[in-house]
ZANU-948630 format. One record per residue (C-alpha): x, y, z; residue in three letters. Coordinates in steps of 0.5 Angstrom, whole numbers, plus 500, padded with zeros to 3 digits. Example, Ala and Ser with C-alpha at 12.3 -4.5 7.8 and 13.67 -1.06 7.14 Angstrom:
<nodes>
525, 491, 516, ALA
527, 498, 514, SER
</nodes>
This chain:
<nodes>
208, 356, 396, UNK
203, 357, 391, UNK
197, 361, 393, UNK
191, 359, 394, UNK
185, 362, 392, UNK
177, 361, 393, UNK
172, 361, 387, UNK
164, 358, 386, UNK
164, 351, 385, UNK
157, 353, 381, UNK
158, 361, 380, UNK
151, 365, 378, UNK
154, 368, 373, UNK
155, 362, 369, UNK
162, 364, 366, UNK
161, 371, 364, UNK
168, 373, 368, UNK
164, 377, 373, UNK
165, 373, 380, UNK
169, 376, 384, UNK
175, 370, 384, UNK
177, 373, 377, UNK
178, 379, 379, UNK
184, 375, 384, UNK
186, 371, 378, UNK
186, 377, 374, UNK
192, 380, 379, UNK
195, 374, 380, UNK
196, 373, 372, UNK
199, 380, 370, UNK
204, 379, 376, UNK
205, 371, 373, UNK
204, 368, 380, UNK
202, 361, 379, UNK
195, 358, 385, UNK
191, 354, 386, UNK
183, 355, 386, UNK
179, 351, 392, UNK
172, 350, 390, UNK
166, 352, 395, UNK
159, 350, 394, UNK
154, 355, 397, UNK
153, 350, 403, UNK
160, 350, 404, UNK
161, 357, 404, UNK
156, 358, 410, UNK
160, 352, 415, UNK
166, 353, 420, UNK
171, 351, 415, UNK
169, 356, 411, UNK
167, 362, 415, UNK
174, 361, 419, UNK
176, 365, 413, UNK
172, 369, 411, UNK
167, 371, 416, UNK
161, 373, 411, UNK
161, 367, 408, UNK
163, 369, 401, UNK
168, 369, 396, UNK
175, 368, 394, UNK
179, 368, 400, UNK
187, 368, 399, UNK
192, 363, 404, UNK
198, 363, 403, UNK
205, 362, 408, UNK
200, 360, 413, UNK
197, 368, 412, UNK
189, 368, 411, UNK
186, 374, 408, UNK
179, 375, 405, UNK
175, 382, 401, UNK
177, 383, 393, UNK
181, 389, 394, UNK
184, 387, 401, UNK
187, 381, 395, UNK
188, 385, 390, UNK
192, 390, 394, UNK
196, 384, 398, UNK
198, 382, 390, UNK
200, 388, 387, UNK
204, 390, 394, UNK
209, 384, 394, UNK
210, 383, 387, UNK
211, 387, 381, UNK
207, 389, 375, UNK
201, 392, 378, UNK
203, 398, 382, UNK
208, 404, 380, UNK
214, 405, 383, UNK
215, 411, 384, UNK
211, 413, 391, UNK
206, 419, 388, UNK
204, 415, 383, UNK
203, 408, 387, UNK
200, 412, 392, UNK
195, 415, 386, UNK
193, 408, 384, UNK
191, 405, 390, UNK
187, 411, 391, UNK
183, 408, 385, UNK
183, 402, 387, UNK
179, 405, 392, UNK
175, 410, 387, UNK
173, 403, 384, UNK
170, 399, 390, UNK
168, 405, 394, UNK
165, 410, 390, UNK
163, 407, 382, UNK
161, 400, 384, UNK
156, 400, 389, UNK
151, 404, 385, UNK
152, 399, 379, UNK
151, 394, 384, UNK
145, 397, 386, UNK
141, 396, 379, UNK
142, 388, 380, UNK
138, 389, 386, UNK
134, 394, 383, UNK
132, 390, 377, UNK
133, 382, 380, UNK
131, 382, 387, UNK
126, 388, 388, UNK
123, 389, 381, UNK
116, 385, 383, UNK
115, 390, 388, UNK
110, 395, 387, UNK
115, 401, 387, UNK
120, 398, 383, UNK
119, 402, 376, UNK
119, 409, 380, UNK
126, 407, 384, UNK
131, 404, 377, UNK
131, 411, 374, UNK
134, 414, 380, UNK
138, 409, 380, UNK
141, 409, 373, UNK
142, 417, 374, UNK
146, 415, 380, UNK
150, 409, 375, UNK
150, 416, 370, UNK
153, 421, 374, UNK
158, 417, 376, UNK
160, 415, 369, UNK
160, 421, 367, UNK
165, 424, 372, UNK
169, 418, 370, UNK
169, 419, 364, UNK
171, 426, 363, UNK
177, 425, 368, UNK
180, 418, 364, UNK
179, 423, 357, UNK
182, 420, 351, UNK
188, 417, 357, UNK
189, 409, 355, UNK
189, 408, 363, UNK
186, 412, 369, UNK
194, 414, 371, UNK
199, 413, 366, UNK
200, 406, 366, UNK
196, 400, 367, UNK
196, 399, 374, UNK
191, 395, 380, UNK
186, 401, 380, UNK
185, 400, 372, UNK
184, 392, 375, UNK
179, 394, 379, UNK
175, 400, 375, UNK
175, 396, 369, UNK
172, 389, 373, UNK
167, 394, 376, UNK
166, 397, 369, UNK
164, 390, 366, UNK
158, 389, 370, UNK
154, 394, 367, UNK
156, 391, 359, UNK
148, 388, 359, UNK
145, 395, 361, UNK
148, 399, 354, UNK
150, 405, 359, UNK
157, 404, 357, UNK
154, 406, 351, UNK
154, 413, 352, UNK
160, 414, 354, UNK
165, 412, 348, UNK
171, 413, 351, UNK
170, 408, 358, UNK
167, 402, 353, UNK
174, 403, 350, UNK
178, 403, 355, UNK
174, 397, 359, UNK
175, 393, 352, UNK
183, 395, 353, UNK
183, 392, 359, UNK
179, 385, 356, UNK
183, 385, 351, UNK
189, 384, 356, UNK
193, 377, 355, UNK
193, 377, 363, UNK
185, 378, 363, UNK
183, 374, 358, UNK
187, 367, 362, UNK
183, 369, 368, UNK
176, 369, 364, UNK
178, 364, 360, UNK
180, 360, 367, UNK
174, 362, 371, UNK
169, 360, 364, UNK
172, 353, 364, UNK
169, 351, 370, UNK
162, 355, 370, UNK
160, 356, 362, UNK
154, 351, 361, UNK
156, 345, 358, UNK
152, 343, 352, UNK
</nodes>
C-alpha cells in the first residue's frame, strides 16, 4: 500500500519548497517510495476528520497500513527507518545521523523561525526594530557554530544522510535574509542538497500544485 501524506490545498509559501509536506516528499523521493498527497484547506485542516490526525491541525500527516503518524521529524524518522537510503548502516554513525536530525528542528530551526515571526507577524509593533537584531544574532551564533563544525565536509557525517535532509530543509528558510551569505561553506553545501534529483522532484511536485499561475 502506497503511503499517503498530507500537503496544503493553497500553500503560503506559493511554491518555494518550504511547506513542510516537502520535507516528507523529499524523504520519500530519495529512498524512491512511490504516495500519494491528500490535500487539506485551511478549514478542513481544523475539522474532526483532520485533527483525528493530526491534533494540532497542521500539516503533512503520514498514514499508511492503517498507521497514522504526524510531526516532520517523527515522518521523516519513520521513512528513513524502514526503508534504505537515509540513514547509515552502522550503528554510531546512524545514531550520529539521528542525532542531526534532531540538532536541525530542536537547536538551528527555531530561532530561524523566529525571524518570520519577528519581521512578519510582530514587525508593526513598537519595539519590533529593537527585538529583529537579537534575533538575527541568535540565527547568527548558530550558523556560526554550524559552520565551523560541517568545515569544508561535503555532508555533516560523511555521507548523506536524514539529518543532512533536515538541516538543509531548515537552512532554506533563511535564502531571502542573505545570512547564508556569510557563511560560504553552508550556502554550498544547502545548494548541494538542491541540487540533489531526489529534491529537486519533491520541489518541483509541491511547486506544480502552488506556483502562481499566470
Amino acid at each position: 500500500m502506497r503511503p499517503t501524506i498530507t500537503a496544503f490545498e493553497c500553500s503560503p509559501d506559493g511554491g518555494k519548497g518550504l511547506a513542510r509536506d516537502t520535507r516528507i516528499r523529499w524523504a520519500l523521493e530519495e529512498v524512491t517510495q512511490p504516495y500519494d498527497v491528500r490535500f487539506v484547506s485551511f478549514a478542513a485542516m481544523k475539522e474532526p476528520a483532520h485533527l483525528a490526525l493530526h491534533p494540532f491541525g497542521q500539516i503533512p500527516t503520514y498514514e499508511e497500513d492503517g498507521m497514522a503518524i504526524f510531526e516532520t521529524g517523527a515522518i521523516v524518522l519513520h521513512i528513513a527507518e524502514t526503508r534504505a537510503g537515509l540513514l547509515p548502516v552502522d550503528p554510531d554513525a546512524r545514531a550520529r545521523a539521528i542525532t542531526w536530525m534532531f540538532a536541525a528542528l530542536n537547536t538551528v530551526e527555531p530561532p530561524i523561525l523566529d525571524l518570520t515571526v519577528a519581521r512578519i507577524i510582530e514587525g508593526d509593533r513598537p519595539w519590533a526594530a529593537e527585538r529583529l537584531p537579537l534575533v538575527l544574532d541568535r540565527i547568527r551564533a548558530r550558523l556560526a557554530q554550524l559552520s565551523v563544525r560541517l568545515g569544508e565536509a561535503e555532508w555533516l557525517d560523511d555521507v548523506f544522510s536524514a539529518g543532512d535532509l533536515l538541516m538543509v530543509s531548515v537552512l532554506l528558510r533563511l535564502r531571502m535574509s542573505g545570512l547564508l551569505d556569510e557563511y560560504p561553506n553552508l550556502g554550498a553545501y544547502v545548494a548541494r542538497g538542491e541540487a540533489r534529483p531526489a529534491y529537486r522532484r519533491a520541489f518541483e511536485a509541491q511547486r506544480a500544485v502552488n506556483a502562481p499561475t499566470s
